[in-house]
C-alpha positions in Angstrom: 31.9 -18.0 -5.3 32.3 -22.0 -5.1 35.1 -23.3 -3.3 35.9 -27.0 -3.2 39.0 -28.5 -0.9 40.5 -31.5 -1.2 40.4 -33.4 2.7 43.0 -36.2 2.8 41.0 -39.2 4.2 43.1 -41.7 5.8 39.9 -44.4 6.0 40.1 -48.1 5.2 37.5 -47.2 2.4 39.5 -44.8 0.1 36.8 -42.3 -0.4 37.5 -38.8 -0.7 35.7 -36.3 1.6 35.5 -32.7 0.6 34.6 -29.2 2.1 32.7 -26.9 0.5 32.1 -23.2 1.0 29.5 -21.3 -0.4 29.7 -17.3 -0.7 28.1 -14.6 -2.3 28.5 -10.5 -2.3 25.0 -8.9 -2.9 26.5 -5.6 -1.9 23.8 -5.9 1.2 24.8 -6.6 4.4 22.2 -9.2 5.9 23.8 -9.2 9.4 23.9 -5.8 9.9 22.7 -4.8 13.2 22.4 -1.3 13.3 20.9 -0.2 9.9 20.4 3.8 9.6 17.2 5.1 9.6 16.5 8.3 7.9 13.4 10.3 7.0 12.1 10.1 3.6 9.6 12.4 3.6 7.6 14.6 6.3 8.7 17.3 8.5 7.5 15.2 11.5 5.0 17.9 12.4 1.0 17.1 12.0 -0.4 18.9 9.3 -0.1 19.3 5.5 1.6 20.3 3.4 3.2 19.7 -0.5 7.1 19.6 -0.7 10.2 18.0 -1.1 10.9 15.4 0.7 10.9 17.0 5.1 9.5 20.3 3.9 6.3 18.0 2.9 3.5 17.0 6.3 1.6 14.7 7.0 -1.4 14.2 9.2 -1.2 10.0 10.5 -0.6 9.0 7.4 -2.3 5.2 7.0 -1.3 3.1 4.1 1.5 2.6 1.2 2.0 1.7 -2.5 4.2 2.2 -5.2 3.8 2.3 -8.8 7.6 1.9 -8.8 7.5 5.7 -9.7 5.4 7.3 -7.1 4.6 6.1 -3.7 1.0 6.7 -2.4 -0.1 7.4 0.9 -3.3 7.3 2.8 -3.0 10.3 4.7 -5.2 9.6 7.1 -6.4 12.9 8.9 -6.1 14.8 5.9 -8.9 13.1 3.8 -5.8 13.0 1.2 -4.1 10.1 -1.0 -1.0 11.9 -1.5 1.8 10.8 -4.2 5.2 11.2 -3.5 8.1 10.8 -6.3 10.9 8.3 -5.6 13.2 10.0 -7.6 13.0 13.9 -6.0 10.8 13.0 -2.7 8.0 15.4 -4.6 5.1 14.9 -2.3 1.8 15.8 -3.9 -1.5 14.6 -3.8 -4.4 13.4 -6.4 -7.5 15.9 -6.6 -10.2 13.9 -6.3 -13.2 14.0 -8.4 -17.1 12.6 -8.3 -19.6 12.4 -10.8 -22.5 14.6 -10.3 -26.5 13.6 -11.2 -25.3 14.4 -14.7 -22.5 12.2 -15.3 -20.0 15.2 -15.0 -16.9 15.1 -12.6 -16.8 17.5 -10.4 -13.7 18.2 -8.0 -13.9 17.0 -4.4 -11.8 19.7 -1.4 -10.8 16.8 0.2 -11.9 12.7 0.0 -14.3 13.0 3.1 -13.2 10.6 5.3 -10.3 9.6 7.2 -8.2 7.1 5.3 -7.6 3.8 7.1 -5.6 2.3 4.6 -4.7 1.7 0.5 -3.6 -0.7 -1.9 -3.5 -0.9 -5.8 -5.3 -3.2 -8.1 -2.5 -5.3 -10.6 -2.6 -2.6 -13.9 -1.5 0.2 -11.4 -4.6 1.7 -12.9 -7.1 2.4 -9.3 -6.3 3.0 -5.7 -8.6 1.2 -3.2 -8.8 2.8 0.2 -10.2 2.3 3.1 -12.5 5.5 4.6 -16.7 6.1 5.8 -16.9 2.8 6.5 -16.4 1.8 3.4 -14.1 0.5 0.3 -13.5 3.2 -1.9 -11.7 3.0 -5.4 -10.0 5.8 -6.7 -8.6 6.6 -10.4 -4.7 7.6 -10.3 -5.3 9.2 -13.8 -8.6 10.7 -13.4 -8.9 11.2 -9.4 -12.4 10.0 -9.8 -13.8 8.0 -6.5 -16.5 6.2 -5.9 -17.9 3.9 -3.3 -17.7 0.0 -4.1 -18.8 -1.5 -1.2 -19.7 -1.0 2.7 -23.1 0.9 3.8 -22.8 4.7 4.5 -22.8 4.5 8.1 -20.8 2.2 10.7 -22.3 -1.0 11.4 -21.4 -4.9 12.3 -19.8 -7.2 9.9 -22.7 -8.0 7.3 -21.4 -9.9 3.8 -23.7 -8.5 0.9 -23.3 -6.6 -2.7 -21.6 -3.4 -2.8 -23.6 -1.1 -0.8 -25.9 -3.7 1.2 -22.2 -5.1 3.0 -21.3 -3.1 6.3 -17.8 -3.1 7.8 -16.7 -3.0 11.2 -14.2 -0.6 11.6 -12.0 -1.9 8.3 -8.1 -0.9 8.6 -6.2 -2.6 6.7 -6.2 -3.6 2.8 -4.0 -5.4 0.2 -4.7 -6.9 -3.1 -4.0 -10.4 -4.1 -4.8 -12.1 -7.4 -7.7 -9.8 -8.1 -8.9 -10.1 -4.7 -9.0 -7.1 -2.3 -9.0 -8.3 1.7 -9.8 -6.1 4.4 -8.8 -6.2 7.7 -11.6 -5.1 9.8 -12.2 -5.4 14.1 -12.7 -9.1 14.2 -13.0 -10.2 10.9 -11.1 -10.6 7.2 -13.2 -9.7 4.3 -13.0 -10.5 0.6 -13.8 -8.7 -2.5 -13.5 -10.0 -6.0 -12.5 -7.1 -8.2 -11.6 -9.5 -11.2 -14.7 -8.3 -13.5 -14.2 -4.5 -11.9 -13.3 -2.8 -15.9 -13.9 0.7 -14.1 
Protein backbone atom coordinates (compact mmCIF):
# COMPACT_ATOMS: atom_id res chain seq x y z
CA UNK A 1 0.00 0.00 0.00
CA UNK A 2 1.14 3.62 -1.26
CA UNK A 3 -0.08 6.49 0.50
CA UNK A 4 0.54 9.97 -0.70
CA UNK A 5 -0.70 13.26 1.57
CA UNK A 6 -1.11 16.42 0.44
CA UNK A 7 1.15 19.02 3.20
CA UNK A 8 -0.06 22.57 2.81
CA UNK A 9 3.28 24.63 2.40
CA UNK A 10 2.84 28.10 3.36
CA UNK A 11 6.65 29.06 1.74
CA UNK A 12 7.48 32.07 -0.45
CA UNK A 13 8.30 29.45 -3.13
CA UNK A 14 4.89 27.66 -3.79
CA UNK A 15 6.09 24.20 -3.96
CA UNK A 16 4.22 21.48 -2.68
CA UNK A 17 5.73 19.11 -0.06
CA UNK A 18 4.29 15.70 0.37
CA UNK A 19 4.36 12.60 2.85
CA UNK A 20 4.66 9.39 1.87
CA UNK A 21 4.12 6.08 3.65
CA UNK A 22 5.10 2.89 2.46
CA UNK A 23 3.49 -0.43 3.82
CA UNK A 24 3.26 -3.90 3.04
CA UNK A 25 1.48 -7.24 4.74
CA UNK A 26 3.71 -10.27 4.01
CA UNK A 27 1.71 -12.21 6.51
CA UNK A 28 5.30 -12.42 8.52
CA UNK A 29 5.90 -10.55 11.32
CA UNK A 30 9.60 -9.12 11.01
CA UNK A 31 9.59 -7.59 14.45
CA UNK A 32 8.49 -10.27 16.27
CA UNK A 33 10.42 -10.89 19.38
CA UNK A 34 9.51 -13.95 20.70
CA UNK A 35 9.16 -16.47 17.73
CA UNK A 36 8.05 -20.11 18.95
CA UNK A 37 10.34 -22.72 18.67
CA UNK A 38 9.17 -26.20 18.23
CA UNK A 39 10.82 -29.61 17.49
CA UNK A 40 10.65 -30.85 14.05
CA UNK A 41 11.98 -33.94 14.36
CA UNK A 42 13.95 -36.09 17.08
CA UNK A 43 12.93 -37.34 20.33
CA UNK A 44 15.86 -35.34 21.92
CA UNK A 45 17.42 -38.57 23.22
CA UNK A 46 20.98 -39.78 21.53
CA UNK A 47 20.46 -42.67 19.46
CA UNK A 48 18.64 -43.75 16.38
CA UNK A 49 16.07 -44.45 15.28
CA UNK A 50 13.36 -44.11 11.93
CA UNK A 51 10.02 -42.33 12.70
CA UNK A 52 7.75 -39.59 12.48
CA UNK A 53 8.74 -36.65 13.26
CA UNK A 54 9.85 -36.85 17.72
CA UNK A 55 9.44 -40.62 17.62
CA UNK A 56 12.63 -40.45 15.05
CA UNK A 57 16.68 -39.95 17.01
CA UNK A 58 19.39 -38.73 16.24
CA UNK A 59 22.98 -39.14 17.27
CA UNK A 60 24.77 -35.08 16.93
CA UNK A 61 23.38 -34.73 13.91
CA UNK A 62 25.97 -32.40 11.71
CA UNK A 63 24.74 -30.89 8.53
CA UNK A 64 21.39 -29.83 6.43
CA UNK A 65 19.90 -29.77 2.91
CA UNK A 66 16.77 -29.89 1.25
CA UNK A 67 15.68 -31.04 -2.02
CA UNK A 68 12.57 -28.95 -1.32
CA UNK A 69 11.02 -32.47 -0.63
CA UNK A 70 13.22 -34.14 1.77
CA UNK A 71 15.67 -32.62 4.18
CA UNK A 72 19.05 -34.53 4.72
CA UNK A 73 20.95 -34.79 7.59
CA UNK A 74 24.51 -35.66 8.49
CA UNK A 75 23.98 -37.65 11.42
CA UNK A 76 27.01 -37.48 12.81
CA UNK A 77 27.56 -40.33 15.36
CA UNK A 78 25.46 -42.57 13.48
CA UNK A 79 27.67 -42.89 10.26
CA UNK A 80 24.09 -42.09 8.64
CA UNK A 81 22.75 -39.36 5.96
CA UNK A 82 19.26 -39.67 6.99
CA UNK A 83 16.23 -38.02 4.87
CA UNK A 84 13.48 -36.68 6.41
CA UNK A 85 10.03 -35.69 4.49
CA UNK A 86 8.78 -32.11 4.86
CA UNK A 87 5.42 -33.01 4.25
CA UNK A 88 4.90 -36.07 7.15
CA UNK A 89 8.38 -35.46 9.25
CA UNK A 90 9.20 -39.25 7.83
CA UNK A 91 12.77 -39.64 8.97
CA UNK A 92 14.59 -42.27 7.07
CA UNK A 93 17.92 -42.75 5.93
CA UNK A 94 19.79 -43.65 2.38
CA UNK A 95 21.51 -47.23 2.48
CA UNK A 96 24.64 -46.71 1.32
CA UNK A 97 26.37 -48.65 -1.23
CA UNK A 98 30.26 -49.28 -2.65
CA UNK A 99 31.46 -50.82 -5.55
CA UNK A 100 33.35 -53.93 -4.94
CA UNK A 101 36.85 -55.14 -7.15
CA UNK A 102 34.16 -56.20 -9.66
CA UNK A 103 32.35 -53.13 -10.36
CA UNK A 104 29.26 -54.49 -8.30
CA UNK A 105 27.52 -52.41 -5.50
CA UNK A 106 27.47 -53.81 -2.59
CA UNK A 107 25.44 -52.44 0.65
CA UNK A 108 27.47 -50.59 3.33
CA UNK A 109 25.89 -51.22 7.55
CA UNK A 110 26.68 -47.86 8.00
CA UNK A 111 28.92 -44.92 6.00
CA UNK A 112 32.04 -45.54 8.29
CA UNK A 113 32.77 -42.41 9.64
CA UNK A 114 31.34 -39.77 11.59
CA UNK A 115 29.78 -37.11 9.43
CA UNK A 116 31.12 -33.58 9.93
CA UNK A 117 28.92 -32.00 7.60
CA UNK A 118 26.77 -32.13 3.92
CA UNK A 119 25.77 -30.18 1.14
CA UNK A 120 24.16 -30.93 -2.39
CA UNK A 121 25.64 -30.38 -5.79
CA UNK A 122 23.08 -27.93 -8.09
CA UNK A 123 20.89 -31.08 -10.03
CA UNK A 124 19.93 -32.34 -6.47
CA UNK A 125 21.54 -35.41 -8.00
CA UNK A 126 24.79 -36.20 -5.05
CA UNK A 127 25.30 -35.47 -1.48
CA UNK A 128 28.89 -34.41 -0.53
CA UNK A 129 29.74 -34.98 3.07
CA UNK A 130 32.22 -34.53 5.14
CA UNK A 131 33.74 -37.94 7.19
CA UNK A 132 37.54 -40.02 7.44
CA UNK A 133 39.10 -37.15 6.76
CA UNK A 134 37.87 -36.78 3.73
CA UNK A 135 35.17 -35.48 1.04
CA UNK A 136 32.85 -38.02 0.25
CA UNK A 137 30.06 -37.92 -2.53
CA UNK A 138 27.13 -39.80 -2.21
CA UNK A 139 24.24 -40.81 -4.79
CA UNK A 140 20.55 -39.85 -3.40
CA UNK A 141 19.18 -42.36 -5.95
CA UNK A 142 21.63 -45.09 -5.88
CA UNK A 143 23.25 -44.62 -2.18
CA UNK A 144 26.54 -45.32 -3.85
CA UNK A 145 29.67 -43.37 -1.99
CA UNK A 146 32.83 -42.92 -2.91
CA UNK A 147 35.85 -40.97 -1.81
CA UNK A 148 36.72 -37.74 -3.97
CA UNK A 149 39.32 -36.21 -2.24
CA UNK A 150 41.39 -36.06 1.21
CA UNK A 151 44.10 -39.04 2.10
CA UNK A 152 42.74 -41.92 4.22
CA UNK A 153 44.21 -40.90 7.38
CA UNK A 154 44.26 -37.32 9.33
CA UNK A 155 46.94 -35.10 8.30
CA UNK A 156 47.91 -31.15 7.81
CA UNK A 157 46.38 -29.09 5.20
CA UNK A 158 48.16 -30.35 1.87
CA UNK A 159 46.36 -29.02 -1.73
CA UNK A 160 46.69 -32.01 -4.30
CA UNK A 161 44.29 -34.30 -6.64
CA UNK A 162 41.71 -36.35 -5.10
CA UNK A 163 43.39 -38.67 -2.88
CA UNK A 164 47.00 -37.03 -2.64
CA UNK A 165 45.04 -33.70 -0.74
CA UNK A 166 44.89 -34.12 3.21
CA UNK A 167 42.39 -32.19 5.41
CA UNK A 168 42.80 -30.93 8.68
CA UNK A 169 39.97 -31.72 10.65
CA UNK A 170 37.24 -30.46 7.67
CA UNK A 171 33.74 -29.41 9.29
CA UNK A 172 31.93 -27.59 7.38
CA UNK A 173 30.78 -27.74 3.58
CA UNK A 174 28.56 -25.84 1.12
CA UNK A 175 28.37 -25.67 -2.62
CA UNK A 176 28.56 -22.58 -4.63
CA UNK A 177 28.57 -22.36 -8.46
CA UNK A 178 29.99 -25.86 -8.91
CA UNK A 179 32.41 -25.24 -6.23
CA UNK A 180 32.41 -27.24 -3.02
CA UNK A 181 34.39 -25.20 0.07
CA UNK A 182 35.36 -26.80 3.10
CA UNK A 183 35.77 -25.44 6.27
CA UNK A 184 38.60 -27.10 7.92
CA UNK A 185 40.84 -26.06 11.41
CA UNK A 186 42.59 -23.17 9.99
CA UNK A 187 41.95 -23.10 6.53
CA UNK A 188 39.00 -22.90 3.55
CA UNK A 189 39.48 -25.32 0.85
CA UNK A 190 38.15 -25.44 -2.71
CA UNK A 191 37.00 -28.14 -5.03
CA UNK A 192 35.82 -27.75 -8.51
CA UNK A 193 33.18 -30.33 -9.09
CA UNK A 194 32.01 -28.61 -12.53
CA UNK A 195 33.46 -31.62 -14.80
CA UNK A 196 32.32 -34.23 -11.78
CA UNK A 197 29.36 -36.27 -14.43
CA UNK A 198 29.37 -39.08 -11.69
Amino acid sequence: TITVTGVNDENVDGNQEYTIGLSADLGVDLEKENPEVTTFAGSGAESYADGIGTAAAFKYPKGLASDGTYLFVGDGLNKHVRKIELSTGDVTRIYPKEKDADGNLVSLGHLGCDIEGLTTDSTITNIYYLGCSGVWQLNIASGERKRIAGATTFGNTVDGTGTSATFNGPRGITLLNNKLYIMESAAIRVIDISGDDA
